[in-house]
TORTIDREN-19404 format. One record per residue (C-alpha): residue number from 1; residue in three letters; x, y, z. Coordinates in Angstrom, 1 decimal. Layout:
residues N
> NUM;ALA;X;Y;Z
...
//
This chain:
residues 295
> 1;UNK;75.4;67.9;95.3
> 2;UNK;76.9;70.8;94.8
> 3;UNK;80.3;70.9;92.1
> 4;UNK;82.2;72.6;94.7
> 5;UNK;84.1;71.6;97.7
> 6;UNK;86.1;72.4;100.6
> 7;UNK;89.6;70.5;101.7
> 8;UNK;90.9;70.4;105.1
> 9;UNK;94.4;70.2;106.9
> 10;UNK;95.6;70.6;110.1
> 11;UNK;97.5;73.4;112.0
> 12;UNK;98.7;73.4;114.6
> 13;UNK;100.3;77.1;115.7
> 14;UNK;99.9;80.7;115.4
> 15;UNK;101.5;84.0;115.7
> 16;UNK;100.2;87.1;117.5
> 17;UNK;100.4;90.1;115.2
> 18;UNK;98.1;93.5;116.0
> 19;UNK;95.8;95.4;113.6
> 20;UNK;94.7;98.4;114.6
> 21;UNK;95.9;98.0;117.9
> 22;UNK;93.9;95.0;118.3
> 23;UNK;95.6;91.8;118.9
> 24;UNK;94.8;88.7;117.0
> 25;UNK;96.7;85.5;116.4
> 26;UNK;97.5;84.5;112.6
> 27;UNK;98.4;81.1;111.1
> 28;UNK;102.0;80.4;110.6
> 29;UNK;102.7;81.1;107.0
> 30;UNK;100.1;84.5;107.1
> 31;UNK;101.9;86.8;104.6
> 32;UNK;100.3;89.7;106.2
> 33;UNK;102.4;90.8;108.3
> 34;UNK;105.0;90.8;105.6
> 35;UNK;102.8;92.6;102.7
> 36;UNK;102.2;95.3;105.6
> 37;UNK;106.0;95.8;106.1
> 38;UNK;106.9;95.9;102.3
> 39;UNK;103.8;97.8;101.3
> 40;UNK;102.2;100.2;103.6
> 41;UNK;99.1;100.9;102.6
> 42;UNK;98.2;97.1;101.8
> 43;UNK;94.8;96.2;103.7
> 44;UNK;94.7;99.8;105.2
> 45;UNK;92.1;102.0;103.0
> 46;UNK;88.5;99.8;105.0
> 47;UNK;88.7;101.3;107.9
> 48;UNK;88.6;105.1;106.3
> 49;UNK;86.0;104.1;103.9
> 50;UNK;84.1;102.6;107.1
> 51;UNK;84.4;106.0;108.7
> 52;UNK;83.0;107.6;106.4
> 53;UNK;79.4;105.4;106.0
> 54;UNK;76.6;105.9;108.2
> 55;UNK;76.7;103.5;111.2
> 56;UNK;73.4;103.4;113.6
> 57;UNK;71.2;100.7;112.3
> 58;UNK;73.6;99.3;109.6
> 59;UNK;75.8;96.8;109.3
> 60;UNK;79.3;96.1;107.7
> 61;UNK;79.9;92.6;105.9
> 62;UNK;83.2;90.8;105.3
> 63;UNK;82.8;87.7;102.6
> 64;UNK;86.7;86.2;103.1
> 65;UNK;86.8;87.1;106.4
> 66;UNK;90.0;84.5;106.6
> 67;UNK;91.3;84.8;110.5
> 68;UNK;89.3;88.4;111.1
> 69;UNK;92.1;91.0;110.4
> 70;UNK;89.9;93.0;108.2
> 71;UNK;86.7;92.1;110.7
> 72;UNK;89.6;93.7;113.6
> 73;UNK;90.1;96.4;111.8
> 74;UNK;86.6;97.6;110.7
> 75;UNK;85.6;97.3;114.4
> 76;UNK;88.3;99.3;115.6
> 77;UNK;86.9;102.4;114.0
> 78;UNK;83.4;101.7;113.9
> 79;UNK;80.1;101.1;115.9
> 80;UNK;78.4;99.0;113.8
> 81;UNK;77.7;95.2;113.6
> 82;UNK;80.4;93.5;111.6
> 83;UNK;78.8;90.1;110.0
> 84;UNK;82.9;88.2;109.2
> 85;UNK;82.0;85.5;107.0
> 86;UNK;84.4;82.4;106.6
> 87;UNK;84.4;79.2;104.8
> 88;UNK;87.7;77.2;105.1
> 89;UNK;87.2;75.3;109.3
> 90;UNK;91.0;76.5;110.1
> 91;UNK;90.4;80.2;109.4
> 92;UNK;87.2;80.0;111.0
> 93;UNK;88.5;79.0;114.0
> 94;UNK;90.6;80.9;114.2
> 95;UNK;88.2;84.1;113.7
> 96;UNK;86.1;82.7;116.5
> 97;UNK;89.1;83.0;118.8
> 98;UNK;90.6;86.4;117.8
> 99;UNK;86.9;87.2;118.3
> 100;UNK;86.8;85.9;121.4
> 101;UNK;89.6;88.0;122.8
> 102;UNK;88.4;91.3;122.2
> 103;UNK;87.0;93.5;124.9
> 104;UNK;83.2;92.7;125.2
> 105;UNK;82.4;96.4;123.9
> 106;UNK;83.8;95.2;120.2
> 107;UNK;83.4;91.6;120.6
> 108;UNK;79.6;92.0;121.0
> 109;UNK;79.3;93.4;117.8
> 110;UNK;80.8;91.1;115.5
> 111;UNK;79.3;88.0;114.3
> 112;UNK;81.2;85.3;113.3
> 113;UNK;79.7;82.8;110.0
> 114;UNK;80.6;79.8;108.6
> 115;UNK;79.9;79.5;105.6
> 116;UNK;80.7;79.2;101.1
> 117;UNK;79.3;82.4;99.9
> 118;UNK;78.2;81.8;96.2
> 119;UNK;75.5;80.9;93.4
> 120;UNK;76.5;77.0;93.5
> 121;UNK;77.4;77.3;90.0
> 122;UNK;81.3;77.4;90.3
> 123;UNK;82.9;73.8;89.8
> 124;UNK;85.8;72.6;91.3
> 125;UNK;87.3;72.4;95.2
> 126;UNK;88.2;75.0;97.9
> 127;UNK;91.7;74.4;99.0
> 128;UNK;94.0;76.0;101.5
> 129;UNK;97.3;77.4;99.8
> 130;UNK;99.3;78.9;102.1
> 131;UNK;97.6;81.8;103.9
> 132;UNK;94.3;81.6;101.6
> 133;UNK;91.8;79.8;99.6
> 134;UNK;91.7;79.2;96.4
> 135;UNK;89.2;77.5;93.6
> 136;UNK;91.3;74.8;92.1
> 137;UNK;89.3;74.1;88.7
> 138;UNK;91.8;71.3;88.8
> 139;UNK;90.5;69.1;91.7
> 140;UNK;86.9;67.5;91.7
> 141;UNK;84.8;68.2;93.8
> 142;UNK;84.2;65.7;96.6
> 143;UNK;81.9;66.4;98.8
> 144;UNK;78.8;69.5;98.9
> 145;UNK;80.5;72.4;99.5
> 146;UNK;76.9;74.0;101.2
> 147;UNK;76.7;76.9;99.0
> 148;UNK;74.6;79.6;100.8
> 149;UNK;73.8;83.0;98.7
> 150;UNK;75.2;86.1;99.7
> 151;UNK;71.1;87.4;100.3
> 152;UNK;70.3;84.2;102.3
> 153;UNK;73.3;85.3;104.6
> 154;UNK;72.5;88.7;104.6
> 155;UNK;69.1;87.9;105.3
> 156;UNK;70.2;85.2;107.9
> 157;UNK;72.4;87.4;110.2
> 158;UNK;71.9;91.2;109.1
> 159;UNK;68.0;91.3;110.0
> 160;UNK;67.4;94.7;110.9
> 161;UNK;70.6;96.0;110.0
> 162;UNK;70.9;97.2;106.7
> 163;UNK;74.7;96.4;104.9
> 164;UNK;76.1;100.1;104.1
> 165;UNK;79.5;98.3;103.2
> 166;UNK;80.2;94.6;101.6
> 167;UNK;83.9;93.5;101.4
> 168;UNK;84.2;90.3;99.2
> 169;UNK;87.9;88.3;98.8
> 170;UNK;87.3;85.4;97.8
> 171;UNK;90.4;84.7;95.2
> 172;UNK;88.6;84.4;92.0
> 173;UNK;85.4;83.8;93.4
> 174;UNK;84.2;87.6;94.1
> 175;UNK;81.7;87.7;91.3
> 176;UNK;79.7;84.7;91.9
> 177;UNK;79.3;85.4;95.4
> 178;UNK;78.2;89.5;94.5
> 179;UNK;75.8;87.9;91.5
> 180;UNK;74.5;85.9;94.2
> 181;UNK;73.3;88.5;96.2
> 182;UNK;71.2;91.0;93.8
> 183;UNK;68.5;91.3;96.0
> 184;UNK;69.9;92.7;98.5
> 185;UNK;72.3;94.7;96.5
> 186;UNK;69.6;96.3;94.4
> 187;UNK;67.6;97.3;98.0
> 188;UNK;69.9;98.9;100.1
> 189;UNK;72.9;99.7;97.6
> 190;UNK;75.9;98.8;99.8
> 191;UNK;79.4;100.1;98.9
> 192;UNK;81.0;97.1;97.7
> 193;UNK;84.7;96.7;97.6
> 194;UNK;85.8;93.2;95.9
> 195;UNK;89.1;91.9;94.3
> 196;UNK;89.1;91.5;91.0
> 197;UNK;91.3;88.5;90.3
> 198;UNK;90.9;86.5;87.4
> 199;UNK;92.5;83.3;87.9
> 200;UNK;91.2;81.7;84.8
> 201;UNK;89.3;81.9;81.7
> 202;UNK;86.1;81.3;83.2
> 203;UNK;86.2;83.9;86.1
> 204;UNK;87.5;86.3;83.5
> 205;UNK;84.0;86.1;81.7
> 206;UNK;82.4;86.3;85.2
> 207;UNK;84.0;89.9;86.0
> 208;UNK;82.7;90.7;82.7
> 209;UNK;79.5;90.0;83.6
> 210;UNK;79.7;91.3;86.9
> 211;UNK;80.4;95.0;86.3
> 212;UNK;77.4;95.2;83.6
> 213;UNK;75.2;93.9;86.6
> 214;UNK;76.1;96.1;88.8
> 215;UNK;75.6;99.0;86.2
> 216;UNK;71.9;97.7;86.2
> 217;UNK;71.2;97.6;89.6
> 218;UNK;72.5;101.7;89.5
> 219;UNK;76.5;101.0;90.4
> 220;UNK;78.0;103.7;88.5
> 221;UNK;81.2;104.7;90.1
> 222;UNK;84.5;102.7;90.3
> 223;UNK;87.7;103.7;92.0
> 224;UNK;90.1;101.2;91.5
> 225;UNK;93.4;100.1;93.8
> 226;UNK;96.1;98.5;93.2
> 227;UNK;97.1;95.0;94.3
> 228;UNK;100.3;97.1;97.2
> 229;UNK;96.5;99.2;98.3
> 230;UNK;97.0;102.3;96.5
> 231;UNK;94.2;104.1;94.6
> 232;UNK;94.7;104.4;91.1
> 233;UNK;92.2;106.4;89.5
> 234;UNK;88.4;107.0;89.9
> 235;UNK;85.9;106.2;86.3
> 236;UNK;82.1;105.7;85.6
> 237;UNK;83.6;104.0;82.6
> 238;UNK;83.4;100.6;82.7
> 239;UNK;84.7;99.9;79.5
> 240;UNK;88.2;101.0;81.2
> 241;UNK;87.4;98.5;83.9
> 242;UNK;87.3;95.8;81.8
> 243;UNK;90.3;97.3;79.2
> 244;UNK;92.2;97.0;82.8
> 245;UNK;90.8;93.4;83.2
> 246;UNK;92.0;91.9;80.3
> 247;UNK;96.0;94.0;80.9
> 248;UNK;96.0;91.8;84.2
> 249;UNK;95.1;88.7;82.1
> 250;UNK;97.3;89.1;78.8
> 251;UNK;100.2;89.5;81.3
> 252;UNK;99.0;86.3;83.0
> 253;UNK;99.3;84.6;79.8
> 254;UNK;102.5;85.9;78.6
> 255;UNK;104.0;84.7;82.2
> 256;UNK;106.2;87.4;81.6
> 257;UNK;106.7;90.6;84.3
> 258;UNK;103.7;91.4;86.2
> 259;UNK;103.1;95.0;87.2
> 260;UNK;100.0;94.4;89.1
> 261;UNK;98.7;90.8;89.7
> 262;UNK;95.0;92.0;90.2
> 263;UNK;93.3;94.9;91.5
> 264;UNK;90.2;96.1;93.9
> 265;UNK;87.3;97.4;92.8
> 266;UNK;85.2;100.2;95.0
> 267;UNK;81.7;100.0;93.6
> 268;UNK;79.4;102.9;94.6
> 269;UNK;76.0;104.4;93.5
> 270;UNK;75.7;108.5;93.8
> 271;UNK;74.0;108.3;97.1
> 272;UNK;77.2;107.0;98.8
> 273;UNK;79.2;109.3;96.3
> 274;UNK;80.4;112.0;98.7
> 275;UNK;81.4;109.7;101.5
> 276;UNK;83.1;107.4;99.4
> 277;UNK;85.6;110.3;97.8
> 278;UNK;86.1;111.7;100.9
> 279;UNK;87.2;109.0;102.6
> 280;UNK;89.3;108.2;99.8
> 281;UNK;90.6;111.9;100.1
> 282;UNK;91.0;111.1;104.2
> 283;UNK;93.3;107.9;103.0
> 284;UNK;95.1;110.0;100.3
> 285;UNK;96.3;112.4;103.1
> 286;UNK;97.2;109.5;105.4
> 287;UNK;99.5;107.6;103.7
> 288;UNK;101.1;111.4;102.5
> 289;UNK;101.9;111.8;106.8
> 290;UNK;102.8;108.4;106.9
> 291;UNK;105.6;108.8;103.8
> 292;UNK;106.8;111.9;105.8
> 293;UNK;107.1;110.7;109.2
> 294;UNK;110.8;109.4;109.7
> 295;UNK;111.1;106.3;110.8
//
């Protein structure tokens, strides 16, 4: 049995919001549409960095796919297949519906998967909080959460289609389900684009661990965001990564201000080098219009 698990609740409504000029339906208390308002570039950067990645015969991944905005957005701008992976039953259903409404041309080409993304290793339950998931180290698990590795899924749904692009938000959780997948990450070298959020002491050390195994396996370039989607800088060093990481954590401890709550990590090797900066660049000059353009 695995030490992790996976609570349910009802809902019961929804509100229509569009990304990308896409519709899609989000639960009740979604704060997206409210981090988009106060902070414009939040959850905007994918769908340059997509852009910018080869697309025949390759495939984009979405670990956290909650109700498919980022799936929405990705296929928007892209041709490729979009593999939108969900654990929680709520979210899930509702990425199968705001799948279901696209035009066939974009629906076609994303898959929908239910499923807990991970090693197996992580103990405690999945709960819903909100407009999320969360690991609550708090609550026992009760029942087998079903962990599947992020190579079995890749291997279960990407078959011929090799993943140029792997977004992970998980809450916590992002380096257990990358670790999980080092197969396929040392083969075909995805860009990887995770948050790091250390929610406790034990994720903390995971992170840690995390950016030394991507090193191995020939990750040597970070740019990292901010939690409001802004690039902040662009290092090989990962000893500033992790001088970053523990920042975020001593001012989790001293529950004091909080300047950023967490950040995102773009992980590249030098093959996907120039496309990765220049779509950075290509985001860089967006948001500059945007600030410019009255509104």
């Amino acid at each position: 049995m695995s030490p992790f698990s996976l609570t349910r609740r009802s809902r019961k409504r929804t509100i229509p919001y569009t990304v990308e000029g896409l519709a899609l339906e989000l639960s009740p208390d979604h704060n997206l549409p409210k981090l988009q308002q106060d902070y414009p570039s939040y959850d905007r950067f994918l769908p340059f960095l997509a852009r910018s990645l080869p697309a025949q015969g390759r495939c984009l991944v979405d670990i956290g796919a909650n109700v498919g905005d980022t799936a929405l957005a990705l296929a928007a701008h892209t041709r490729n297949r979009i593999v939108s992976v969900e654990a929680d039953p709520v979210f899930f259903s509702l990425l199968q519906a705001n799948i279901a409404r696209l035009p066939p041309s974009i629906r076609e080409r994303i898959v929908p998967v239910q499923a807990l993304v991970g090693s197996g290793g992580l103990k405690g339950s999945l709960v819903r909080e909100g407009a999320t998931g969360r690991l609550r180290e708090d609550i026992p698990a009760a029942a087998d959460g079903g962990f599947a590795s992020l190579d079995a899924v890749l291997d279960a749904h990407c078959a011929g289609f090799d993943p140029v692009l792997i977004k992970v938000d998980t809450d916590g959780c992002d380096h257990d389900v990358l670790r999980s997948g080092e197969r396929c990450l040392k083969a075909a070298k995805p860009v990887l684009f995770f948050e790091n959020d250390i929610q406790s002491a034990e994720s903390h050390r995971g992170f840690v661990e995390l950016y030394g195994f991507l090193q191995d396996l020939g990750y040597r370039h970070f740019v990292l965001f901010d939690n409001f989607g802004f690039p902040m800088l662009e290092t090989g060093d990962v000893g500033l990564v992790l001088a970053l990481n523990q920042y975020t954590v001593r001012l989790r401890e001293l529950r004091q201000h909080r300047t950023i709550y967490y950040f995102d990590t773009l992980a590249f090797a030098e093959d996907s080098a120039a496309d990765v900066r220049a779509s950075v660049e290509a985001f860089l000059a967006d948001r500059m219009r945007a600030a410019d353009t009255p509104r």
